[in-house]
C-alpha positions in Angstrom: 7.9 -17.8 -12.0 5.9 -14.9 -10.2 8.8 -14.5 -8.0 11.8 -15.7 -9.9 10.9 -13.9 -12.9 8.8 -10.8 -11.5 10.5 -9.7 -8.5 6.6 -10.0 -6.6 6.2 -9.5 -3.2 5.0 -11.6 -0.5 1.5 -10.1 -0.1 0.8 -9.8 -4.1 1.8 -13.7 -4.2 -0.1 -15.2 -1.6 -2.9 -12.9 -3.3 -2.2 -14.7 -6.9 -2.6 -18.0 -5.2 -5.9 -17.5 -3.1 -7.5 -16.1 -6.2 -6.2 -19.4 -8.3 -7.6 -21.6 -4.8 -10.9 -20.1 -5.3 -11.3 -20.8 -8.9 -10.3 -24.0 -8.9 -12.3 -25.0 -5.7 -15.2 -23.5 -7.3 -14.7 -25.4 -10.8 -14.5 -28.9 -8.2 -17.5 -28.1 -6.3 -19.4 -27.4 -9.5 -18.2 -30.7 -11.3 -16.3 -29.1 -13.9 -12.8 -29.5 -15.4 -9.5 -29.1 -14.0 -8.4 -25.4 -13.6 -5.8 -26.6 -16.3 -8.7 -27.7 -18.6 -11.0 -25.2 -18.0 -13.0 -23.4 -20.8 -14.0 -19.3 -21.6 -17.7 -20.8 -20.4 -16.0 -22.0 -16.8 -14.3 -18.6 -16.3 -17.5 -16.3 -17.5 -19.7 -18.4 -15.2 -17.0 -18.3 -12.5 -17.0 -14.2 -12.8 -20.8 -13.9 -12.7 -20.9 -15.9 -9.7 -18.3 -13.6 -7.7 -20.2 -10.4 -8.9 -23.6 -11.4 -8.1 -22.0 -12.5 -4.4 -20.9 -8.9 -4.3 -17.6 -8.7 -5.3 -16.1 -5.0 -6.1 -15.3 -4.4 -9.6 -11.9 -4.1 -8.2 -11.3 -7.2 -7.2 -13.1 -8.5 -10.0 -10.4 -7.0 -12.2 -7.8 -8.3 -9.8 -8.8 -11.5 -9.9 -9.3 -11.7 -13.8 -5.8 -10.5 -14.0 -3.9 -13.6 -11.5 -5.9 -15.8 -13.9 -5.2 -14.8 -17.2 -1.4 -14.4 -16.1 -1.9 -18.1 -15.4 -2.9 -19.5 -18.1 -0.7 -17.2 -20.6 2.3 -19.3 -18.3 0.6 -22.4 -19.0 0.5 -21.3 -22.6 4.1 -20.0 -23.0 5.1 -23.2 -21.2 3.1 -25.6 -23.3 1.0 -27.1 -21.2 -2.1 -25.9 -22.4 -3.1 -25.5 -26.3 -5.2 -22.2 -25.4 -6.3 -19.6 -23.1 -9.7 -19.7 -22.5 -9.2 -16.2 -20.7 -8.5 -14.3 -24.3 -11.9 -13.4 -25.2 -12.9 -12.5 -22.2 -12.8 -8.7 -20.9 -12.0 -7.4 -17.7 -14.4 -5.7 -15.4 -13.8 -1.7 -16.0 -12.8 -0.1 -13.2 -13.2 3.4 -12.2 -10.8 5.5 -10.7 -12.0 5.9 -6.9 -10.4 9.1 -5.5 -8.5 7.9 -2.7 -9.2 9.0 1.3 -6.8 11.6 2.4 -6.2 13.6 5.8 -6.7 17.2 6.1 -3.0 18.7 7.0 -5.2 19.8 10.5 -6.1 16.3 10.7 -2.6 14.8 10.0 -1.0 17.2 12.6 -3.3 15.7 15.6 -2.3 12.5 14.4 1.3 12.9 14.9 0.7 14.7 18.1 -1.1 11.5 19.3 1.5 9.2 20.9 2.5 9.6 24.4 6.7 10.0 23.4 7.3 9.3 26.9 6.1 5.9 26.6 9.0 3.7 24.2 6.1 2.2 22.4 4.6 5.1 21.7 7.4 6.9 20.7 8.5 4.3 18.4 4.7 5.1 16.7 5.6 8.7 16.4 8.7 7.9 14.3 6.9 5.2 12.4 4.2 8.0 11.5 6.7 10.8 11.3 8.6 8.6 8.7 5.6 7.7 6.8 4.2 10.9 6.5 7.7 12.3 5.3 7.9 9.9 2.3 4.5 8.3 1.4 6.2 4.8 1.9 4.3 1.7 1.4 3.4 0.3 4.9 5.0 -3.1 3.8 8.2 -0.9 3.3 7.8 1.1 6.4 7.5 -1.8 8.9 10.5 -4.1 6.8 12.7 -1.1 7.2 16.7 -1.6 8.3 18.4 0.5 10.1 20.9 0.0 7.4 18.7 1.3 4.5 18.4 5.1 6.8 21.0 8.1 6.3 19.8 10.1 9.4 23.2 12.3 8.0 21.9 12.7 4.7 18.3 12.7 5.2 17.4 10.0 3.1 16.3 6.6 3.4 16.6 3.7 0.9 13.6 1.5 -0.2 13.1 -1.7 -1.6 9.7 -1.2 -3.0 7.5 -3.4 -5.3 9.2 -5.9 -7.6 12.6 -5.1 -5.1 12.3 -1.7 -7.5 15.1 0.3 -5.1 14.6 4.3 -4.3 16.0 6.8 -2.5 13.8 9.1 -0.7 14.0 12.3 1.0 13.0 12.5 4.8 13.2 15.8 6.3 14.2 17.5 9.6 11.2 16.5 11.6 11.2 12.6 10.6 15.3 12.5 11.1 15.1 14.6 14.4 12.3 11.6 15.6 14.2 8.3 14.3 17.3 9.9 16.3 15.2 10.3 19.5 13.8 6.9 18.9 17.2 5.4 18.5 19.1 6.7 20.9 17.0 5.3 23.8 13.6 3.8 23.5 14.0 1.3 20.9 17.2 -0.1 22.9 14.8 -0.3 25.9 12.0 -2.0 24.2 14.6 -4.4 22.6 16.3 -5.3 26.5 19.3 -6.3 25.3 18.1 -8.4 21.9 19.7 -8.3 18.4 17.8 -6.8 15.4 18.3 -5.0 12.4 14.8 -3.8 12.0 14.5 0.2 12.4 10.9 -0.3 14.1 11.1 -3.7 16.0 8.2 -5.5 18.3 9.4 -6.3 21.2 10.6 -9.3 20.4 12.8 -8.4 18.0 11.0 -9.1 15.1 9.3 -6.7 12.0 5.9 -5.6 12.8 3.0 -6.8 11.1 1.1 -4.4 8.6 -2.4 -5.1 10.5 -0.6 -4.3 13.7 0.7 -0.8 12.9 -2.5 -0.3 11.6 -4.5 -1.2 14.6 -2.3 1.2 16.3 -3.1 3.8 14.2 -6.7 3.7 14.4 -6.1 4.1 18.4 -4.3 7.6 17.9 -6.9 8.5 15.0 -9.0 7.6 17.7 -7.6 9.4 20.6 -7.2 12.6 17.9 -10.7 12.8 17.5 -10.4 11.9 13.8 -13.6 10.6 12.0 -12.2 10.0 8.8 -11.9 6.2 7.8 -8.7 5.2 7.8 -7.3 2.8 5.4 -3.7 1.2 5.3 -2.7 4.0 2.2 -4.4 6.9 4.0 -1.0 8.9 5.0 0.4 7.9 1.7 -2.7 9.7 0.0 -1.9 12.8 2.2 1.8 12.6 1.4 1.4 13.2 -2.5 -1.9 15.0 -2.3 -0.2 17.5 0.2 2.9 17.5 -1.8 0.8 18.5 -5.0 -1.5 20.9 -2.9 1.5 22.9 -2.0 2.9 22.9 -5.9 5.4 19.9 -6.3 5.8 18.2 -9.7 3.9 15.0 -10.5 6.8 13.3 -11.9 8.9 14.2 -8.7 5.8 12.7 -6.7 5.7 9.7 -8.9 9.4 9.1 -8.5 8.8 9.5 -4.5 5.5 7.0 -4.5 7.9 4.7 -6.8 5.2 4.5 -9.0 6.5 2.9 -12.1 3.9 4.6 -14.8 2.8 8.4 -14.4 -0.9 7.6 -15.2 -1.1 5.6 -11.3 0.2 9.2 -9.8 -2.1 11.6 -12.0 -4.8 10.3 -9.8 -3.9 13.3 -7.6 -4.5 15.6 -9.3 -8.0 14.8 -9.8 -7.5 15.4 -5.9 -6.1 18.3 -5.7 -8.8 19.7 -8.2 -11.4 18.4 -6.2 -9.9 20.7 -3.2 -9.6 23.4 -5.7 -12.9 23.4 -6.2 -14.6 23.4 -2.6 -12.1 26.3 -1.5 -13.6 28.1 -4.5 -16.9 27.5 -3.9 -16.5 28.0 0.1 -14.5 31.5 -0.2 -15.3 33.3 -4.0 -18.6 35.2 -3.1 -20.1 33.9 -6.5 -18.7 30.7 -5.3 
């Protein structure tokens, strides 16, 4: 139904399903019901358990989320008579700024790759592009070739839920994907067939944890400190975009954030860098 019904990706499913795993192993190890049968007692005692073992409020939240969507389907489908997860609250979440790069910081990043290597200057599209548009790294590395105007500037995404947006790329990204394209990624390919903008060598989409690892190489060889996470460039994309005066409902539009409160985070942000610059420059500061 998940899929069918909601459009979810790959990632968010397999998430779904390890969370319902978990919970269910638990309830067997612990001699209790079925995960069908289950009761509000189960699930509080359940929750406790992954909180005192340390798990983030976030996940917490996360988790309470896959399984009262699971047994609301139960419910709607009749196999269950209630839903023992009613009652029961989620764990309140706060709103963790998220990690962004200085501009400084972003430019030594791009500059990292070695362009005369085809690997390499496959990264410096990859980062060129995400840095351009804020894309998701799941839509980054499942990019066509088909889904880029290098004419236009734009490049079509299939973002969460298969939620479809065009987004703006700009000179520098374009200028990169065409150096990319015209000779590197047909060297790296050696004569094999894909339809992936930014294949492995074999042909194939490359793995989020892969792109990833390569990043934290160039952050590496940058001299960049800053913990990188896999949403770090998207972070600088909107806060840089709001730093420099853009709208927040353009930037939510770009993010393909489908409600405005999930973008405002940035501004919070952009206050935040307000607010040292202030206090670094005003001499009453």
């Amino acid at each position: 139904m998940l899929w069918m019904e909601r459009g979810l990706s790959d990632n968010t499913l397999a998430a779904y399903r390890r969370d319902l795993q978990q919970y269910a192993l638990w309830l067997s190890e612990n001699n209790r019901s079925a995960i069908s049968l289950a009761s509000a007692v189960d699930l509080q005692q359940y929750l406790g358990v992954r909180l005192r073992a340390g798990s983030a409020q976030r996940s917490a939240a996360r988790l309470m989320s896959s399984i009262r969507g699971f047994y609301q389907f139960l419910l709607r489908e009749g196999l269950v008579d209630s839903d023992p997860s009613r009652l029961i609250d989620s764990p309140r979440q706060g709103r963790p700024l998220p990690k962004s790069l200085s501009e400084q910081d972003v430019d030594r990043l791009l500059d990292a790759p070695d362009t005369d290597n085809p690997i390499e200057c496959r990264d410096r599209a990859m980062l060129e592009l995400l840095y351009a548009t804020g894309l998701r790294v799941t839509e980054l590395v499942t990019l066509k070739i088909s889904q880029v105007s290098l004419n236009q500037g734009i490049v079509r995404v299939i973002g969460k839920g298969s939620k479809e947006r065009l987004v703006p790329m700009g000179e520098e990204a374009q200028d990169w994907i065409s150096t990319w394209l015209r000779g590197p990624r047909l060297e790296i390919l050696g004569g094999i067939g894909s339809d992936v903008l930014f294949p492995s060598k074999r042909g194939r989409e490359m793995t989020r944890q892969t792109f990833w690892y390569r990043i934290k190489i160039y952050a590496s060889r940058a001299g960049i400190q800053t913990h990188l996470s896999p949403h770090t460039l998207r972070h600088a994309f909107a806060t840089h975009l709001i730093n420099h005066g853009a709208d927040l409902r353009v930037v939510q539009m770009l993010l393909g954030h489908s409600d405005l409160t999930t973008t405002q985070i940035y501004t919070h942000v952009a206050r935040t860098r307000m607010q040292a610059l202030h206090e670094q420059h005003h001499p009453r500061g």
